[in-house]
C-alpha positions in Angstrom: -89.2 7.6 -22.6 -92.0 8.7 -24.3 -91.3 12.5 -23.1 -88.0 11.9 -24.7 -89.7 10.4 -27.8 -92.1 13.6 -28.1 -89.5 16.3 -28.2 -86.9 14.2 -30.6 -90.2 14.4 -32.7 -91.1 17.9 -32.2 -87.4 19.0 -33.0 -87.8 16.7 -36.2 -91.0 18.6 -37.1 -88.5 22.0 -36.7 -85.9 20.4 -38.9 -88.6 19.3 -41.5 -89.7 22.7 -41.7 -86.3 24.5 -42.2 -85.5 22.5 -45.1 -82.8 20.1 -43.3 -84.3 16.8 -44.1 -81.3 14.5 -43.4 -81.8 16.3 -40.0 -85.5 15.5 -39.5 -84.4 11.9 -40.3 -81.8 11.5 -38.1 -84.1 13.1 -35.4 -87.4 10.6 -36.7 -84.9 7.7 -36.1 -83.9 8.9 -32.6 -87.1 9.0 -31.4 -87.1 5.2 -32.2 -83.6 4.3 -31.2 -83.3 3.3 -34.6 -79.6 5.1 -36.3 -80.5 6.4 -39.8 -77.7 4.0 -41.1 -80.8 3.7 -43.7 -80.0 6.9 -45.8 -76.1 7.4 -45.2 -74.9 4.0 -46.7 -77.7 3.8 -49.3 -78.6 0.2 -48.5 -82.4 -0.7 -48.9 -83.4 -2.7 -45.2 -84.4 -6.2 -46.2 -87.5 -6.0 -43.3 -89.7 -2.8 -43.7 -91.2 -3.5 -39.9 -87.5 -2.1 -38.7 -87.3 -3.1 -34.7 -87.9 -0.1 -33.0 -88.0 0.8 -28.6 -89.8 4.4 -27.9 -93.0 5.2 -29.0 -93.1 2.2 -31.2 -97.1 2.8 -31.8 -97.4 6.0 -32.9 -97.9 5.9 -36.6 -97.4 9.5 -36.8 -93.7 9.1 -36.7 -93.8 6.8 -39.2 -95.7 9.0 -41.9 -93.6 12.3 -40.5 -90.0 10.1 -41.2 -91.5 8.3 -44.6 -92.3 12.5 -45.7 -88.6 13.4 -44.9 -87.3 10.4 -47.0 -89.4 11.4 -49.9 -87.9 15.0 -49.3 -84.4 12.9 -50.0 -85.6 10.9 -52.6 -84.8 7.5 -50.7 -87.5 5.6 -51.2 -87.3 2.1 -50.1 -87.3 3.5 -46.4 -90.0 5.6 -47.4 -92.2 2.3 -48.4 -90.8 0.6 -45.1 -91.9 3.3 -42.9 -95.3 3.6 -45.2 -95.9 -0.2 -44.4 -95.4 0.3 -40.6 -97.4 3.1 -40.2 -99.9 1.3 -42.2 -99.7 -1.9 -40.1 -100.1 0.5 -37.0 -103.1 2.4 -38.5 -104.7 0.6 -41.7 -106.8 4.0 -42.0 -103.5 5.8 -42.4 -104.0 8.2 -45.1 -100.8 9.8 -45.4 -99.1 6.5 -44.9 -101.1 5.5 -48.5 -100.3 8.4 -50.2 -97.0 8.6 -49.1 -96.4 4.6 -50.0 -98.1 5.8 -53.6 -95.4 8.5 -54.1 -92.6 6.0 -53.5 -94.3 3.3 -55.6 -94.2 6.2 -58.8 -90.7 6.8 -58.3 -89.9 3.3 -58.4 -91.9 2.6 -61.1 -93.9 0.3 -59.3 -97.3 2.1 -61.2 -100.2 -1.2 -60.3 -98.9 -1.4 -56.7 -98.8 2.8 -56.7 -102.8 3.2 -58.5 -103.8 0.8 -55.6 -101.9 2.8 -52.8 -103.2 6.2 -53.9 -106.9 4.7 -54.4 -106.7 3.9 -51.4 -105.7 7.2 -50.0 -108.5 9.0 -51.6 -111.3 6.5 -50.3 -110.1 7.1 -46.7 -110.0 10.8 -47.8 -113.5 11.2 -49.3 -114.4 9.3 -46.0 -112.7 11.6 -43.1 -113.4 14.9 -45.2 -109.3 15.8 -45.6 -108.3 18.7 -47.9 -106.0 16.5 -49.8 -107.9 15.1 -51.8 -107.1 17.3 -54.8 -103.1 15.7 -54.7 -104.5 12.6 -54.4 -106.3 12.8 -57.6 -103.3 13.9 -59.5 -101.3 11.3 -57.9 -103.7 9.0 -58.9 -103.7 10.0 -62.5 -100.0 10.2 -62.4 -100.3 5.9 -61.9 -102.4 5.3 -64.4 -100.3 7.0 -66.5 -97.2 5.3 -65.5 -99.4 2.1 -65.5 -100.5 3.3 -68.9 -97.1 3.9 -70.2 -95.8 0.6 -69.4 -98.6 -0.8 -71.9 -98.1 1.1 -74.1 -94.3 0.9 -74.4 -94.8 -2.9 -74.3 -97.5 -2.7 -77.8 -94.6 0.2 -79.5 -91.4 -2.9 -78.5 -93.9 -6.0 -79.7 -94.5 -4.2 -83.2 -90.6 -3.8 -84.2 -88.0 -6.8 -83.5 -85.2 -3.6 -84.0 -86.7 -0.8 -81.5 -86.9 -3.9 -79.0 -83.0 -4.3 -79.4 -82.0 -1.4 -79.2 -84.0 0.1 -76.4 -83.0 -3.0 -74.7 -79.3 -2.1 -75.7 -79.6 1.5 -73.9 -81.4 0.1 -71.1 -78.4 -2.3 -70.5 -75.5 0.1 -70.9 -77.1 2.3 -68.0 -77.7 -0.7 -65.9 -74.1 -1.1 -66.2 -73.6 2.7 -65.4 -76.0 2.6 -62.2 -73.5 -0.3 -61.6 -70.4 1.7 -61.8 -71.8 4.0 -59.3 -72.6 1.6 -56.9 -68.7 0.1 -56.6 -67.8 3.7 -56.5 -69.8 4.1 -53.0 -68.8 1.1 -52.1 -65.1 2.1 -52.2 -66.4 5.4 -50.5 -65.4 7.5 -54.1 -68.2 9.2 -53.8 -70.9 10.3 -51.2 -74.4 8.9 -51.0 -76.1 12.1 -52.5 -73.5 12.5 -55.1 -73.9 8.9 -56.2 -77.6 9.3 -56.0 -77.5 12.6 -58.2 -75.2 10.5 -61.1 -77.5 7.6 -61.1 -80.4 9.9 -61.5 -78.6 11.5 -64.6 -77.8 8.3 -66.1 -81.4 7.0 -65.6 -82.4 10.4 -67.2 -79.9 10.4 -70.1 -81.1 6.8 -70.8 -84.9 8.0 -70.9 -84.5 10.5 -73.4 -82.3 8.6 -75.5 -84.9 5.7 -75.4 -87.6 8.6 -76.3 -85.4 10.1 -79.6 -85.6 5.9 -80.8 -88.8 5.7 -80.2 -89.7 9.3 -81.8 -87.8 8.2 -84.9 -89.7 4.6 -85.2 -93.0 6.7 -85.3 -92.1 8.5 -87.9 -91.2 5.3 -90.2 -94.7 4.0 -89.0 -97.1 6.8 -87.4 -100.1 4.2 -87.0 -98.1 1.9 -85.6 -95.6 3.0 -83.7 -96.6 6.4 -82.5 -97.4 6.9 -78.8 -101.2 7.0 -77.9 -102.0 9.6 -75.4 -105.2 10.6 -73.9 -105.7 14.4 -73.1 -105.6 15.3 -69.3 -109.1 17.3 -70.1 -110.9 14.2 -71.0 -110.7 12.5 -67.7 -112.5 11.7 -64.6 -111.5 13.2 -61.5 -113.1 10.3 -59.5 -112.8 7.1 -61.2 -109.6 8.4 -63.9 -111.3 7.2 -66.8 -112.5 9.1 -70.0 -115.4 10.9 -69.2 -118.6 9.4 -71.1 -122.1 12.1 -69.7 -119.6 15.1 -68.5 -120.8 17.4 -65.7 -119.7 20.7 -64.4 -120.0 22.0 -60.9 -120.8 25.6 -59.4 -116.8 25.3 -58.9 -116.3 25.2 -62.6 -114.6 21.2 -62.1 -116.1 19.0 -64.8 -116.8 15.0 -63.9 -118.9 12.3 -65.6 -121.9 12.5 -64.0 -122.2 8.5 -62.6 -119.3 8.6 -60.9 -120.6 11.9 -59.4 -123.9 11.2 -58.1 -122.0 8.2 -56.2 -120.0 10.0 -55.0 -122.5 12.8 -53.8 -124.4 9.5 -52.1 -121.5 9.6 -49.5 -120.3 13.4 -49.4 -122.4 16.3 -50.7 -119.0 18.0 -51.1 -116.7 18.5 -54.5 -114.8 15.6 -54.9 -111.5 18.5 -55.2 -112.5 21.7 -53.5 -114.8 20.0 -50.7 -117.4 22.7 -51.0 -120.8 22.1 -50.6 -122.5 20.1 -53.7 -125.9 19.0 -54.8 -127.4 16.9 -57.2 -129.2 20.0 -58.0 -125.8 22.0 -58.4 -125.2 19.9 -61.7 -125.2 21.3 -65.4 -124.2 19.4 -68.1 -120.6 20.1 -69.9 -122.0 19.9 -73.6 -118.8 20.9 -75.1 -116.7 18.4 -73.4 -118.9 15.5 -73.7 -118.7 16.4 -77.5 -114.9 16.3 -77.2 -114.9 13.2 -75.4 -117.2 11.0 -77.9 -115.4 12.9 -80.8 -111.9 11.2 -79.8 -113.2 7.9 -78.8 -114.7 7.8 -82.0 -111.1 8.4 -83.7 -109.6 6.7 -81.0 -111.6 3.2 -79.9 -108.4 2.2 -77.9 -109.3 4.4 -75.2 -111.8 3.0 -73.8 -109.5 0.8 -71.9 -107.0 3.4 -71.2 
């Protein structure tokens, strides 16, 4: 069985590779006995821990069939296959930053800042060469997570952007629901339905964005979105950079969260060569930059 188990994965693997990732699916789910009913009817499994009967320990095929459902953008089987490979292997790196990626796309941005933290601790700790996507993903969350607070502030300060967002918001909910009876009366196909619900999610985005642009411009200090430059940031702990530092690599990070990190690794955090306390200049420009926009910007601090 677990011969059998092995080559459905290794033929999954070739799938993967060629680009057919409804194939590597299928084959994932083979090697568990489990059918891929998962991704063909569109129907989110109400238990993640799926029952499964070959090679039900290997978290490996977990993480390689959660990778292939990112590939097709379903991603309540990817967080189901995350947790089980998790639950298998709580070291599981991939099965974190895989989980993280699902959590962003579902908008889940606390649950996917936690996932991908966790990611990069096991990462710093076992030396893997991801630990550059890691950091973006991580930066990605906070984002989202920022968003979401922010948003919240721009809807609290105008009774009328509130109603109206909410008013878009509702008519593609009633689109998404459209869609949905449409599958369920097999009109369309899964990937067809998929695509249209992405397009009305999108359509509703950037009309919620032109509202919100035009609400600024009635009330700039107000209403106006707050951003924090990408520059500006910590590649280890994501927050704005306070005693900058740049490396022998040319990456710049604030120097606490460096030397803490150099306690464990004596590695860059990003391109894992070889680092030193010693190795560290200070990045007078930048810190300049950073105390100069906190300064006209005291809201970032808590960003």
């Amino acid at each position: 069985m677990a011969t059998t188990a092995f080559a459905l994965k290794e033929q999954g693997n070739k799938a993967f590779k060629a680009g057919d990732y409804k194939e590597a699916e299928e084959l994932y789910s083979k090697a568990y006995a489990r059918p891929p009913a998962l991704l063909r009817t569109g129907i989110s499994s109400a238990n993640p821990r799926r029952s499964i009967q070959r090679d039900a320990a290997n978290p490996a095929l977990f993480t390689n069939r959660a990778f292939a459902c990112i590939k097709l953008q379903a991603w309540d089987a990817c967080v189901a296959d995350c947790l089980r490979a998790i639950e298998l292997q709580p070291q599981s790196m991939k099965g974190y930053y895989y989980l993280a990626q699902a959590q962003v796309a579902l908008h889940h941005p606390h649950e996917a800042l936690s996932s991908a933290s966790t990611a990069y601790d096991i990462c710093l700790r076992t030396h893997d060469s991801s630990a550059s996507h890691i950091s973006a993903l991580i930066l990605q969350a906070k984002k989202e997570k920022w968003e979401v607070k922010e948003r919240d502030r721009i809807r609290r300060r105008s009774d009328l952007l509130r109603e109206l967002e909410d008013g878009l918001l509702r008519t593609a909910d009633v689109q998404c629901l459209q869609v949905d009876q449409r599958l369920k009366h097999l009109e369309l196909d899964p990937v067809a339905g998929r695509e249209e619900k992405e397009e009305i999610a999108e359509a509703a985005r950037r009309k919620v964005e032109e509202v919100r642009n035009a609400f600024a411009v009635s009330d700039p200090v107000n209403l106006a979105r707050r951003e924090v430059p990408d520059y500006l940031i910590d590649n280890i702990s994501f927050a704005i950079m306070h005693d900058p530092v740049v490396t022998k690599t040319g990456n710049s990070y604030d120097r606490s969260t460096l030397l803490e990190h150099l306690k464990r690794s004596n590695t860059d955090p990003l391109t894992r060569e070889p680092l030193t306390r010693e190795d560290l200049r200070p990045n007078l420009a930048l810190k300049q930059a950073c105390a100069e926009f906190l300064e006209e910007n005291g809201w970032a601090v808590d960003w």
